[in-house]
N, C-alpha and C positions, 0 to 999 in steps of 0.2 A: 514682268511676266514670270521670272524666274521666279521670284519672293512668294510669287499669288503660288506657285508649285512647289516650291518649298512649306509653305506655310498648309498647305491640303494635305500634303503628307504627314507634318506631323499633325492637323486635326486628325487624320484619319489613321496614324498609328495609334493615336489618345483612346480614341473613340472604340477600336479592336482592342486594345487592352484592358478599355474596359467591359466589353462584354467577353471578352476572354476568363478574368477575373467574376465576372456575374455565373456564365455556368460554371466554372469553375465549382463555385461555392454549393450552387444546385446541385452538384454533383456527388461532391465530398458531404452535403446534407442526406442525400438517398441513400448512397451508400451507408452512412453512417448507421441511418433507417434500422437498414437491410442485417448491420451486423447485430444491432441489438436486439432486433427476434431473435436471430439465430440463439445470442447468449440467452436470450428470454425461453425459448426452446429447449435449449441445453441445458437450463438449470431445471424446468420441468420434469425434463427423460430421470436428471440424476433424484431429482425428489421422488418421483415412483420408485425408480431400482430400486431407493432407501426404502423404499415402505415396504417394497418385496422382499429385500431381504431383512429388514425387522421381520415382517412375520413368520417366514421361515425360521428364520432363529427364535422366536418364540414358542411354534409348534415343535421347533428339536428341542427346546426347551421341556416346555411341557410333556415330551414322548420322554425324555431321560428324569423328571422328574418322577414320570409314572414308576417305572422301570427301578430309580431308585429306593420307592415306597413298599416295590413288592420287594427288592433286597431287603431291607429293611424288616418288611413282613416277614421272610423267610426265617433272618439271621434271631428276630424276637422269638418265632417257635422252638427253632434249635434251642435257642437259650430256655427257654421253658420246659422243652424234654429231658436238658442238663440237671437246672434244677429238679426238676420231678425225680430223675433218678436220684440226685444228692440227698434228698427228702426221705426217698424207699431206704438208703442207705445208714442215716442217722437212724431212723425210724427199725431197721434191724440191729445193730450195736445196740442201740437205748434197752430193745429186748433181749439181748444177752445178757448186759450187766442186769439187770432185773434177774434174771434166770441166777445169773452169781452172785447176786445179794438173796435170794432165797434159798439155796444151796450151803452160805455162810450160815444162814438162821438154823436152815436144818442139822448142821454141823454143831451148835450151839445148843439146841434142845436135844440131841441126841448125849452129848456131854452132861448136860441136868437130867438125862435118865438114864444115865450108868450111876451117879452119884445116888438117885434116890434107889436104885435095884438095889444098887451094893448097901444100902444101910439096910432093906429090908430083909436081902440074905444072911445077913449076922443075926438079925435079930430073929427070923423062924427060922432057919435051917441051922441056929448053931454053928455056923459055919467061923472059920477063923478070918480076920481081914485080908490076910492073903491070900487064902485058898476063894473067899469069895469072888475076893477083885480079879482074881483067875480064869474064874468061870465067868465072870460077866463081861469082861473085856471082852473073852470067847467070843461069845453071846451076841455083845455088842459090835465088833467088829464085823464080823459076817454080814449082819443086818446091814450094818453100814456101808459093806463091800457091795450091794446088791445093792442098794440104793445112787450108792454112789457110780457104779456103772451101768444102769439103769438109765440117771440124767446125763451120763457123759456121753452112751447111747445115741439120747435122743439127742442132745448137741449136738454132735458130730452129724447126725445125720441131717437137723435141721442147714448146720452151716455146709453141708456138699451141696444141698437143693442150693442153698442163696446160692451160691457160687458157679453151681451149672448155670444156674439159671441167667444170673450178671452176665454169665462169658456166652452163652448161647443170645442174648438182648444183644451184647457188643456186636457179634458175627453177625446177626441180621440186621443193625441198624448198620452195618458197615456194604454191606451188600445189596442193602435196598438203595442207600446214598449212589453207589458206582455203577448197579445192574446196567446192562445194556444187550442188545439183542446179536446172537449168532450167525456172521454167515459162512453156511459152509462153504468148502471149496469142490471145484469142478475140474473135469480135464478138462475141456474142451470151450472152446469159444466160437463166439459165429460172428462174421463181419457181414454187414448190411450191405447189399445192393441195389441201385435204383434199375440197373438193366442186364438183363439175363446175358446182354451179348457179350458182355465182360469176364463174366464163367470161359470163353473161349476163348480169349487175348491171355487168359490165367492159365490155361491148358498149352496153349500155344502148339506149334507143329510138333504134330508126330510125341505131344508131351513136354517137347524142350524145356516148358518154362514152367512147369507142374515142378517135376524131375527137379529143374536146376534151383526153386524154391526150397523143395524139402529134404533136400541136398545142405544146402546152405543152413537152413533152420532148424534142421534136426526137428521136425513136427510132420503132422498127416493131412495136407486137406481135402478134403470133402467136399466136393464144388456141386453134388445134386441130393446133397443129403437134405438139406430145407430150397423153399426157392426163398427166392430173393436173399441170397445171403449163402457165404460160404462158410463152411465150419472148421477152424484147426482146432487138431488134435493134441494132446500133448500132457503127459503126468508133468513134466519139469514148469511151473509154473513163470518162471524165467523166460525159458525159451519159449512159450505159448505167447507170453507179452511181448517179445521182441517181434513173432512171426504176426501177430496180427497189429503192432504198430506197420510194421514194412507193407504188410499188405496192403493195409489204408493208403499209405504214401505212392505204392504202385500204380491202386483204384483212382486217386483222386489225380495225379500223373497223367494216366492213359497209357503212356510209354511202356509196354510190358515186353524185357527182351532181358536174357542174362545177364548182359552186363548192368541193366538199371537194376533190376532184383539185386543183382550183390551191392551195388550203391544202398540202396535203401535198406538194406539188410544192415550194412556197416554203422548208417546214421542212426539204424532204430537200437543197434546196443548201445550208441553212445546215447538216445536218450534216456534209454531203460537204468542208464548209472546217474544222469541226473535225479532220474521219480525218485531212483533208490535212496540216493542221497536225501533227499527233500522229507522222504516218507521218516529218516532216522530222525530228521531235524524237528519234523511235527511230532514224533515217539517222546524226544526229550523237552521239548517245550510245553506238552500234555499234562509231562510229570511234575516239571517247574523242577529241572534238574539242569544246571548254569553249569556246571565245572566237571561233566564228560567230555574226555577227551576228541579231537575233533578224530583222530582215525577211529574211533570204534562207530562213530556215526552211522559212515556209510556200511559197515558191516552189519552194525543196527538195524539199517532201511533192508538189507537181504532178508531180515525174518519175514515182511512184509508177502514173500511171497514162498512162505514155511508154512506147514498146515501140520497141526498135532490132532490125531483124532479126528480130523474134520474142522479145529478149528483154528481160525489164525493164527500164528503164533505172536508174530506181531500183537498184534489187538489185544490173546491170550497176556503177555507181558504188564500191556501199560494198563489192562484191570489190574494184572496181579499187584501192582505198582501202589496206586491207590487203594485199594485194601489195604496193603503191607502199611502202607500212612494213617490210614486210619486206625489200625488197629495199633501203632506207635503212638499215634494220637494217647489213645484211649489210656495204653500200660504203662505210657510214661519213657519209653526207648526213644531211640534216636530215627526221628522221623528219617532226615535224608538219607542214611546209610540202610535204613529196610526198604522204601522207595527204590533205590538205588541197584539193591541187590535183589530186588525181584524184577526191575525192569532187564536187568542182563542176566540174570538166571539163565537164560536158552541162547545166549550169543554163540555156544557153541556149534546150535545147529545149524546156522549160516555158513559152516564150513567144513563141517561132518560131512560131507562127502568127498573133503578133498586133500581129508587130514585123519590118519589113525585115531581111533580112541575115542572113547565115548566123550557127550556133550557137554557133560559136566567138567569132566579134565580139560576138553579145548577151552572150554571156557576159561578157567581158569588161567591156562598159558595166556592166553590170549590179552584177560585183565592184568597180570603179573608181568606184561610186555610193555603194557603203556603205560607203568604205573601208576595203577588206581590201587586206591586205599586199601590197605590192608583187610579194614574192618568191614567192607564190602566187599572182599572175596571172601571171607569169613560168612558172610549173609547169605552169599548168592548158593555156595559148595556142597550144601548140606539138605537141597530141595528131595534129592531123591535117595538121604542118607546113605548116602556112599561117604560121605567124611561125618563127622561128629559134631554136634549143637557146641560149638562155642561161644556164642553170644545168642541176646535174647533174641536180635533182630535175626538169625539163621531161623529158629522158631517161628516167628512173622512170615518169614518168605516161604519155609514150608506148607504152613497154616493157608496166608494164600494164594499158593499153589493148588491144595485140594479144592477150595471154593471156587478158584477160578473155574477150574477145570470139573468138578464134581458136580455144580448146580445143573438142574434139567435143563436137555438140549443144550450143552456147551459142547457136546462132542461125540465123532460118531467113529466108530471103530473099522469101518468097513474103506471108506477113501484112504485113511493110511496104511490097511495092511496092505491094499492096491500099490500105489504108490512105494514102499518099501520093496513089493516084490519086483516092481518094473526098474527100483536101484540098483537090485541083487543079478538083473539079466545085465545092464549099462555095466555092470564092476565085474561082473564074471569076464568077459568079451575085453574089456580094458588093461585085466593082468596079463593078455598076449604083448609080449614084443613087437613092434610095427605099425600097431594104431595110432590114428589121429583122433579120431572121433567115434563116438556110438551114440546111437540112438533108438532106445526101445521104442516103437509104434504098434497102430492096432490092438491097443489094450494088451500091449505084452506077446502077439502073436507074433511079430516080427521085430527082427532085431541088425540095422542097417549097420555096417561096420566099414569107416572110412580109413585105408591103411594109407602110409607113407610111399608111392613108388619108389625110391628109389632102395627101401628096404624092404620091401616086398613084391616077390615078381608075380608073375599069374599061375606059373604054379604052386608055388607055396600060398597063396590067396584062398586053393580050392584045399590046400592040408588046412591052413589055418580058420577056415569056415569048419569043418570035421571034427576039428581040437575042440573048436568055440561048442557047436552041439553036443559033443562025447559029454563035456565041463559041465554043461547046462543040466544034460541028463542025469548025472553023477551027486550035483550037489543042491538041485532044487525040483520040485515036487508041484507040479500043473496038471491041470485037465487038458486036452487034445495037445495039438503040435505049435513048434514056434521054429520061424521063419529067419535062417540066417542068413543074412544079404550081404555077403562080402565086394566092395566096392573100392577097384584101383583105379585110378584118375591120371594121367599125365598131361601135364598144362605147362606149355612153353610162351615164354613172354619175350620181348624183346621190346625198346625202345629205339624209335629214329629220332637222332637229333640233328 
């Protein structure tokens, strides 16, 4: 009994292991199935991607092919107007010498009739061979004096026409190549609103946060001058960009309360130094100029927000820059150093308000600080002839200078005398002892003055508003009245740790 129980067990282990082993097999076969779609799937997806992006890379293809065919195009007409001018060129020389091999012949038959006179004067007038050759020399010279200045006359005046004419071809095919369009500058900005109810978190109680903005910003705003949208005020183009970066930052916030306004006031100079930075970096990367030093950069990026005449100066520069190249191109000078010294020509003005001396001298210190080339302060010194043409490339950078600034609509006369006059109210009010800050507002009508408390008490505040008027009165010339706002502040801080 026991054996017949033995012996069923292992039939019947036999017998499980082998249908253990059967699905086994069934199983390890489905799956198996299962994973070669998958791979069969997977190699499909990757054969599309490929085909997708073959053909994307064949249409960038074909878009950069196009792209380099009109290069191409361009570069063959240049080269064709090159030659055309080399052609006009040989083609006037060829007529000069022509013109002085006619001039030699004339020289030559004039000579065969002094000889044939002179034989005829011995022979009627009796005359002796001296005394003839005397008179006819006379005779002859004159004629030939008259003749000869005469052709040299028209010479001369043929070769001034070719030669205006060459150098006037140079200057407008140098100006049509770089032309580009004017924008003037503005005081004022407007920042967009989606809701009016914001104008009053801007106003805040009783003013607080108007006040404690245009305090901070030194600007004017204007919260019912447009709807939907506030306007600041401000000739300092600086301080306009920093007050309407904060104010976005305030707007898009909600949080409108003095201490976030100085937050975001703080953040928006520090980004106003990156744009600045950024703006000199794109000025010299424009010009394809590698080896300006990196401090004059950021000093660079401050023209960006200079305005001469109404126009950029900035902008003003990096045409002047390209002309100055091109017309180095043309005469054969030293491209990088008239490039060079037409793009810093006006670096001075980036700090002419905060340093004696006209724009041209800063400049110069300024390039003679980090030293830059010699031969490029040489270039740059001489735009408004205060120093002297020492190199051709000085000439270049005067040259364009005037075209920059001389073509129609580069410049308008009226925003810089503006501007200038609202410098001369901020610099009056600032030679007082005990200022922190000024700030001309209302187009010059008003003029806010932040003194130092602890060196200015309240009544010297109300002398030194008096002085500041008497000054104003004394040495500059306006139509109606301006508003002197003397403003003493006492702010105590303290930390708990």
């Amino acid at each position: 009994m026991d054996r017949l129980i033995i012996e069923a067990a292992l039939i019947s282990g036999a017998v499980g292991a082998a249908v253990g082993w059967v699905v086994r097999h069934y199983v390890a076969k489905a799956r198996r199935g299962t994973i070669e779609q998958e791979l069969d799937e997977l190699i499909l997806n990757a054969r599309k991607e490929a085909h997708t992006i073959e053909s994307d890379a064949l249409s960038r293809a074909q878009v950069m092919r196009s792209e380099l065919e009109k290069s191409e195009d361009r570069l063959q007409k240049q080269e064709e107007r090159a030659d055309k001018r080399d052609e006009e060129l040989t083609r006037g020389l060829d007529t000069i010498r022509t013109q002085e091999r006619e001039l030699e012949q004339s020289l030559h038959v004039t000579k065969e009739l002094e000889k044939k006179l002179a034989r005829e004067y011995e022979n009627v007038a009796g005359l002796s061979r001296e005394d003839a050759r005397t008179l006819l020399v006379s005779k002859i010279t004159q004629e030939a004096e008259e003749d000869l200045q005469s052709r040299m006359l028209k010479l001369s005046r043929d070769g001034e026409e070719k030669l205006t004419e060459k150098a006037r071809d140079i200057l407008v095919n140098c100006v049509y190549r770089i032309a580009n369009t004017n924008v003037s500058s503005f005081t004022s900005s407007t920042v967009e609103i989606n809701d009016e109810e914001i104008k009053g978190k801007i106003i805040g109680k009783e003013g607080r946060n108007i006040k404690t903005f245009e305090r901070l910003a030194g600007v004017e705003l204007l919260v019912d001058e447009v709807p939907h949208g506030i306007v600041v005020s401000c000739f300092d183009a600086v301080r306009r960009a920093i007050a309407v970066n904060a104010l976005q930052m305030l707007i898009a916030d909600g949080r409108i309360q003095p201490a976030k306004i100085e937050e975001c006031i703080e953040k928006a100079k520090k980004d106003i130094g990156i744009f600045i930075r950024k703006k000199g970096e794109e000025a010299v990367l424009a010009c394809g100029l590698v080896s300006v030093p990196d401090e004059l950069i950021s000093i660079l990026g401050r023209l960006y927000f200079r305005t001469s005449y109404g126009q950029n100066v900035l902008d003003h520069s990096i045409e002047m820059a390209h002309i100055a190249g091109l017309l180095a191109e043309e005469l054969g000078a030293d491209v990088y150093v008239a490039k060079a010294g037409a793009l810093l020509h006006d670096i001075g003005k980036a700090v002419d308000h905060e340093i004696q001396g006209t724009h041209v001298e800063i400049g110069r210190k300024i390039l003679m600080k980090y030293g830059v080339d010699e031969r490029i302060i040489f270039a740059m010194q001489s735009h408004h002839e205060e120093y002297p043409y020492e190199t051709l490339e000085s000439v270049l950078v005067q040259v364009a200078d005037a075209v920059s600034g001389g073509r129609p609509g580069a410049r308008r006369d009226t925003v810089d005398r503006y501007i200038t006059r609202l410098s001369d109210l901020e610099a009056i009010a600032l030679a007082f002892s005990g200022i922190e800050r000024v700030y001309a507002l209302q187009a010059g009508r008003e003029i806010r003055v932040f003194v130092t408390p602890t060196l200015v008490s309240d009544l010297q505040a109300r002398e030194l508003a008096r002085a500041i008027a008497l000054r104003i009165e004394q040495e500059l010339r306006y139509p109606g009245e301006i508003k002197i706002n003397v403003i003493r502040e006492s702010r105590v801080i303290e930390i708990a740790r």
